[in-house]
C-alpha positions as CSV (number, residue, x, y, z in Angstrom):
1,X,13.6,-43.0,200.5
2,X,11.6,-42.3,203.6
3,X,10.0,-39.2,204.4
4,X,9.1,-38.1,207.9
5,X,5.7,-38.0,208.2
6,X,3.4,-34.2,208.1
7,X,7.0,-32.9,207.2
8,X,6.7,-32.2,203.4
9,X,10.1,-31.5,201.4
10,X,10.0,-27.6,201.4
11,X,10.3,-27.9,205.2
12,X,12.4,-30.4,206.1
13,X,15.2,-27.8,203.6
14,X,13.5,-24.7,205.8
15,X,17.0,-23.9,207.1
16,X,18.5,-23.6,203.9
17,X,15.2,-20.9,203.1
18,X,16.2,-19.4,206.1
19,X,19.9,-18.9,205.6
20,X,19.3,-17.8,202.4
21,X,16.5,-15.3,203.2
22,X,19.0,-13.6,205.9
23,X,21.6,-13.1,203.4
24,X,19.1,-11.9,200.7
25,X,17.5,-9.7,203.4
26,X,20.8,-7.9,204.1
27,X,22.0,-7.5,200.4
28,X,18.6,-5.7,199.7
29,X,19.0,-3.4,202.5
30,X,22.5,-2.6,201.5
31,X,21.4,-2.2,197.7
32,X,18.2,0.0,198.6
33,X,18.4,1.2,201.8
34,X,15.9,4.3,201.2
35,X,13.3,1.7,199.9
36,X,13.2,-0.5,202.9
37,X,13.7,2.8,205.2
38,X,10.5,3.6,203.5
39,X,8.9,0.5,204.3
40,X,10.1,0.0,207.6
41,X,8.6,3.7,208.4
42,X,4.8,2.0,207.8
43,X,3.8,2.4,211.2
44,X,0.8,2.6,213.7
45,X,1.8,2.8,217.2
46,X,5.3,1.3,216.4
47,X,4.0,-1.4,214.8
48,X,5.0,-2.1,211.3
49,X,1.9,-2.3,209.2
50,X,3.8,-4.6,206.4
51,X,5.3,-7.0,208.4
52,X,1.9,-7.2,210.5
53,X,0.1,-7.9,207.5
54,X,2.8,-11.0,206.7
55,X,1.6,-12.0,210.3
56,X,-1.9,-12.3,209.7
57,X,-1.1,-14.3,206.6
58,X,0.9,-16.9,208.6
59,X,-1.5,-17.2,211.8
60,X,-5.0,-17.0,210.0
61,X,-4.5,-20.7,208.2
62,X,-3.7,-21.8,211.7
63,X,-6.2,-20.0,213.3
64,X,-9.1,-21.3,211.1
65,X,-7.8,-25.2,212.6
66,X,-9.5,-23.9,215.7
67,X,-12.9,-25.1,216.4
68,X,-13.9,-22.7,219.1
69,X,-17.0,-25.0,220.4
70,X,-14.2,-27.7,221.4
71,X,-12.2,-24.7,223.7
72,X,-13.2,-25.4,226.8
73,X,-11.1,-28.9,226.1
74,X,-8.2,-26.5,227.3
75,X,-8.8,-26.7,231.0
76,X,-7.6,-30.3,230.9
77,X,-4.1,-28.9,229.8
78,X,-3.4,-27.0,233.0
79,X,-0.2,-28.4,233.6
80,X,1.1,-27.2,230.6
81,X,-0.5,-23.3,231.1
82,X,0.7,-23.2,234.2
83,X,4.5,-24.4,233.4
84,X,4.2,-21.6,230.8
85,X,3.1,-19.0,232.8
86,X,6.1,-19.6,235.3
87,X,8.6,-19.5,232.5
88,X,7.6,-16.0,231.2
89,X,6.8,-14.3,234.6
90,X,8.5,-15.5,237.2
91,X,12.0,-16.9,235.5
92,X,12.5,-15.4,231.8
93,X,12.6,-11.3,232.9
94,X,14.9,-12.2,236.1
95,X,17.6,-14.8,234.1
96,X,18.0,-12.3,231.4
97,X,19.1,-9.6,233.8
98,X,21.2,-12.2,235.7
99,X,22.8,-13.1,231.9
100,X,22.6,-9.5,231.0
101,X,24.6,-8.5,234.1
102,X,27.3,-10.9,233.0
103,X,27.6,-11.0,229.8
104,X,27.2,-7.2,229.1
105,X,28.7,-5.2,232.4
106,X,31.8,-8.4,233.1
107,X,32.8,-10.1,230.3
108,X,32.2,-8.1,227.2
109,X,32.5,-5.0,228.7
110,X,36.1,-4.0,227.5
111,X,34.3,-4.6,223.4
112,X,31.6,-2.2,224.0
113,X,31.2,1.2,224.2
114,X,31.0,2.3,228.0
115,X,28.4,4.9,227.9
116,X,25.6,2.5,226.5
117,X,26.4,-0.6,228.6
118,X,23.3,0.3,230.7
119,X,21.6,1.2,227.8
120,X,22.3,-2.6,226.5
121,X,21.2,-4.4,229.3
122,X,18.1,-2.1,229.4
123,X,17.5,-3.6,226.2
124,X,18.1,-7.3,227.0
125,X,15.4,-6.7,229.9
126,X,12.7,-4.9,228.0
127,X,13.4,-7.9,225.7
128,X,12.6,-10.8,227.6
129,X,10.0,-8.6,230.3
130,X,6.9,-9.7,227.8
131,X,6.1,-12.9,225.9
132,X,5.6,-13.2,222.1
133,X,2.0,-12.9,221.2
134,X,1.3,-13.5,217.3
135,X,4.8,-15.6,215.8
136,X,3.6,-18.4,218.6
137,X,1.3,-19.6,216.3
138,X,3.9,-20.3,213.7
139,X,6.0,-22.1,215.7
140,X,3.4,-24.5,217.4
141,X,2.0,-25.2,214.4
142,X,5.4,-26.4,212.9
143,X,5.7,-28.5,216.3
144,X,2.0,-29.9,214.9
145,X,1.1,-28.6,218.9
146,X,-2.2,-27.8,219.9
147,X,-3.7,-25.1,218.3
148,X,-6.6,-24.5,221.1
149,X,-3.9,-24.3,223.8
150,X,-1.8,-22.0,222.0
151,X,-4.3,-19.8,221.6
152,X,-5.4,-19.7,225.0
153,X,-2.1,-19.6,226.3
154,X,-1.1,-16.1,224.4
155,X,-4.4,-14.9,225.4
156,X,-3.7,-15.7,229.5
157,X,-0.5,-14.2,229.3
158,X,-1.7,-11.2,226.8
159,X,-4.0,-10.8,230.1
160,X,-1.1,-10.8,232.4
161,X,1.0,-8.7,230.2
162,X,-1.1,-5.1,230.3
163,X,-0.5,-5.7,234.4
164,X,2.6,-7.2,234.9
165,X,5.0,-5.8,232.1
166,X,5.4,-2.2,234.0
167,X,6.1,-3.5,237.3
168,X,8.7,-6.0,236.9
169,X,10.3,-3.3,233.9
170,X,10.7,-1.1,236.9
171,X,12.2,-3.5,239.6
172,X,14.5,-4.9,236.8
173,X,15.6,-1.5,235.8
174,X,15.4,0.3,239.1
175,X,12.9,3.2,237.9
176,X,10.4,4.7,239.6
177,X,8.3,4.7,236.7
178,X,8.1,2.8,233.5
179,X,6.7,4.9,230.2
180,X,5.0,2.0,229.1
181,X,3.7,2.5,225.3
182,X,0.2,0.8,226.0
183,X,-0.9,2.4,222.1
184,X,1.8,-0.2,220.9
185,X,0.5,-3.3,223.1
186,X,-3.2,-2.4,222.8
187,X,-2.6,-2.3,218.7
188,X,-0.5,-5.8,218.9
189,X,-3.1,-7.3,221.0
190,X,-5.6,-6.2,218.3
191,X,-3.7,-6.8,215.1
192,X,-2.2,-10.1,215.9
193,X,-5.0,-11.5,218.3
194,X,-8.5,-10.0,217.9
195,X,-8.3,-9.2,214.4
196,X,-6.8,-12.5,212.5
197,X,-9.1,-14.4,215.7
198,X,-12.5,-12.8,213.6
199,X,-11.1,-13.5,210.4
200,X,-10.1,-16.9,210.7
201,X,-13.4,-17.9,212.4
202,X,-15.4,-16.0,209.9
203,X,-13.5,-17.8,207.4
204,X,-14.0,-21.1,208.7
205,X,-17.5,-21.1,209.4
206,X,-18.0,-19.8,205.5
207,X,-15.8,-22.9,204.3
208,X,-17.5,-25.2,206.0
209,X,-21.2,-23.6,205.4
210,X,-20.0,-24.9,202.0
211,X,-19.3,-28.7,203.0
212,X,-16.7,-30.5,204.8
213,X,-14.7,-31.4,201.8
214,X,-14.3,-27.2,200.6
215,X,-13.6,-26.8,203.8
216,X,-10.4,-29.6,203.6
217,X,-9.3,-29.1,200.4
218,X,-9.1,-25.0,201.1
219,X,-7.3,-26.0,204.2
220,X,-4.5,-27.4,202.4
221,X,-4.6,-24.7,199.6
222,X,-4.0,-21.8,202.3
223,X,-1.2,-23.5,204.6
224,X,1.6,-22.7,202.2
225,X,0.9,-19.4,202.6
226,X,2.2,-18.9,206.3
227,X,5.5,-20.4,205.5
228,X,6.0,-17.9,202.7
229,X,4.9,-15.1,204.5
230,X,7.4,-16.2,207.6
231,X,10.1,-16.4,205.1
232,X,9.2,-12.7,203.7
233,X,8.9,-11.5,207.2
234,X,12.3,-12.6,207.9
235,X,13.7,-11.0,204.8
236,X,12.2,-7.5,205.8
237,X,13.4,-7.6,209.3
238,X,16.8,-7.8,207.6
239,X,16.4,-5.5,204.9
240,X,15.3,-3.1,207.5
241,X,18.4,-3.5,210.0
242,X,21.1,-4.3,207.3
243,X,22.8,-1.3,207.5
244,X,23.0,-1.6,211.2
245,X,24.3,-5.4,210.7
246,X,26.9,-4.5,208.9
247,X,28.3,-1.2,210.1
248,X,28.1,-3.3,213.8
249,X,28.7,-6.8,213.3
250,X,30.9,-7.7,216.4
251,X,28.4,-5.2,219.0
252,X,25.3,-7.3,217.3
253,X,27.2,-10.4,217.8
254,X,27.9,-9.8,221.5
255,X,24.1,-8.7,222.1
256,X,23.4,-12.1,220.7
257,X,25.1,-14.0,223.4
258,X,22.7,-13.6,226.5
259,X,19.6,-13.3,224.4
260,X,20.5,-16.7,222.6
261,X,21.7,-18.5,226.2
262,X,18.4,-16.9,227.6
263,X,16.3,-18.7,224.8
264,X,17.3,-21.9,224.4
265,X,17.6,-22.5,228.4
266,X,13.8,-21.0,228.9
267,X,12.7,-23.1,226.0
268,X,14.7,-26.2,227.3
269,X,14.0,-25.6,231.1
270,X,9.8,-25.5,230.0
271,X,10.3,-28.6,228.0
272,X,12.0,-30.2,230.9
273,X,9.4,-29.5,233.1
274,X,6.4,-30.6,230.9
275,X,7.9,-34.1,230.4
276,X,8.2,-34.3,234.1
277,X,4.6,-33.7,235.0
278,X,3.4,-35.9,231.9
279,X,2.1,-33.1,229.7
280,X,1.5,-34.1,226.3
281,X,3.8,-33.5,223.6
282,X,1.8,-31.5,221.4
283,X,1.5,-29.2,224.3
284,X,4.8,-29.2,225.9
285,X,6.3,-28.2,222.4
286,X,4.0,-24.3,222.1
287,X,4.8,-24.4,225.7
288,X,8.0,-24.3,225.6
289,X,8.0,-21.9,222.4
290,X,5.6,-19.3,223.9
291,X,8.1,-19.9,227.2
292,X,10.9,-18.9,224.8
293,X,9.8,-16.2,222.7
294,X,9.9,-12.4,223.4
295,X,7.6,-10.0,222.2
296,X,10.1,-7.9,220.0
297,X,7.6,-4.9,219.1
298,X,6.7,-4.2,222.7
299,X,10.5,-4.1,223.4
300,X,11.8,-1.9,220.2
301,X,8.7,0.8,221.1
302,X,9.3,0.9,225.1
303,X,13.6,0.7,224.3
304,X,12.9,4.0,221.9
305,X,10.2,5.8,224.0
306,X,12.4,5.2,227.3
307,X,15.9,5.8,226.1
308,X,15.5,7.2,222.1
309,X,15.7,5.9,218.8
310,X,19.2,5.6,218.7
311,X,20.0,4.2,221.8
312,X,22.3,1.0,223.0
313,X,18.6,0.0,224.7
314,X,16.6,0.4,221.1
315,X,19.8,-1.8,219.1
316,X,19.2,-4.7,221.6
317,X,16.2,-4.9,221.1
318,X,16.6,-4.7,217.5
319,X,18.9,-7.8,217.7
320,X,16.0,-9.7,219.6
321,X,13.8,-8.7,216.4
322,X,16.8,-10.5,214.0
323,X,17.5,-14.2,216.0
324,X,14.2,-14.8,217.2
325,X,13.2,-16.3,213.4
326,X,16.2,-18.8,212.8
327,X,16.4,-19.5,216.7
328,X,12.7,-20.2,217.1
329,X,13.0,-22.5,214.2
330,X,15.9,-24.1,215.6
331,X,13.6,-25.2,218.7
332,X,11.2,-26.4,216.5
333,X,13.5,-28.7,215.5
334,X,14.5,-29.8,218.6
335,X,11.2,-30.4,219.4
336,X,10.4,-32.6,216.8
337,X,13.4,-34.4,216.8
338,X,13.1,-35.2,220.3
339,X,9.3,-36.6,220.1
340,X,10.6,-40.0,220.7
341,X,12.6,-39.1,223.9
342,X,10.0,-36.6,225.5
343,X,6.9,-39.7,224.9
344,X,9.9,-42.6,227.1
345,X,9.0,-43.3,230.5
């Protein structure tokens, strides 16, 4: 029996894990709903402290791959930045209002409630006005991508983001002024970028003090721990918003619809354009990720401090939070699977 290569047995079943974490996620927060409300209340600036600890303990064996001294290799993978930085700020905010508009106000309209239809497309925007920061470096590793560029990419467009996020919030939405919850993206930039960044390179220096072959054989010790933490993450997020998914399965399901087209023709459309300028494959595949990916915590804290906790703006949101897992992983795949047609002339 053959085996594809780097892709060991637990992850080539991973959307079994998945699957079965969602369900198992949902049960729990149907069977102990005050427990996970509990949970999901561990906070600091919006941010969820458990979940953001699961995060550090899928980025930092990543992050200690990255040999800092080799960074400035980076510059030669400009093509690929700048297809990235398009994606995320000049097409991803504007197609999801175009999708919202559709999707949302014309054809689903007569399914949801009328007085939160603004509400939901608010949502959809907030959603897709900011690029993921720290769950990149999951994906691009499973996409064996570059780990220097994906680093430097979330760093250039963490950059752009404390600039940019307000202003097109505000043209998209029409407001004169956007409430923008800088405590929440300062503590994410932090938490998931500065902090695990120190870590990992602390880390890695004190492995390798200790000789080159420590430093391998810890290497391969720690990298089963990100995919366990991803899949706990993933049962959280639905433990937390179970009660929600099943008191309002078909308005979740409808939300779905533009955030999922939105995704997968971002993710597509950056891949696309990194095969055409000749950008290689292990950095057209974070590309196209980070091109894809929305930065869910930014969204869920501007949706509740613009419109409340229990608005149609804050449940969009939410339903960003519960796809981007299993969809993310599902452009992994594509990724990989593809390798062979991306590297054709």
């Amino acid at each position: 029996m053959t085996t594809t290569p780097g892709i060991n047995r637990f992850e080539r079943h991973l959307t079994w894990w998945v699957i079965g974490c969602i369900i198992v996620g949902i049960l729990l927060g149907k069977i102990a709903p005050a427990f996970f409300h509990q949970i999901g209340e561990a906070k600091l600036a919006e941010v969820n402290l458990p979940v953001a600890a699961l995060i550090w303990v899928m980025i930092i064996p990543m992050l200690v791959k990255v040999d800092f001294r080799a960074m400035r290799e980076v510059f030669g993978h400009a093509k690929g930045i700048a297809v990235t930085l398009a994606i995320n700020w000049l097409v991803k905010p504007f197609t999801m209002a175009l999708l919202a508009w559709l999707f949302i106000r014309q054809l689903f309209a007569p399914w949801l409630p009328t007085d939160q239809i603004d509400s939901y497309i608010a949502g959809l925007i907030l959603l897709a006005a900011a690029p993921c920061t720290a769950m990149v470096f999951v994906w691009s590793n499973l996409c064996h991508g570059e780990p220097r560029f994906t680093l430097s990419q979330v760093a250039i467009n963490d950059t752009i983001m404390l600039f940019a996020f307000a202003p097109i919030v505000a043209l998209l939405l029409g407001l004169s002024s956007i409430t923008v919850p800088w405590q929440t993206l300062l503590t994410s930039v932090g938490l998931f970028i500065i902090v695990p960044v120190i870590l990992s390179q602390w880390l890695r220096q004190w492995l390798l003090s200790k000789g080159q072959a420590v430093f391998d054989v810890a290497q391969k010790r720690i990298q089963p721990f990100s995919m366990t933490a991803l899949l706990l993450t993933l049962v959280l997020l639905f433990a937390f918003q179970g009660q929600q998914i099943l008191a309002q399965p078909l308005i979740i399901a409808l939300l779905a619809v533009p955030i999922l087209i939105q995704v997968y023709f971002n993710a597509l459309l950056a891949y696309w354009l990194n095969k055409k300028l000749k950008v290689a494959h292990c950095v057209a595949g974070p590309s196209a990720l980070i091109g894809a990916s929305n930065f869910f915590e930014l969204a869920v804290a501007t949706a509740i401090a613009l419109f409340g906790f229990d608005s149609g703006a804050a449940l969009a949101t939410v339903v960003g939070v519960l796809i981007e897992v299993p969809v993310m992983l599902s452009i992994v795949a594509i990724v990989n699977r593809s390798k062979h047609w991306y590297e054709s002339a």
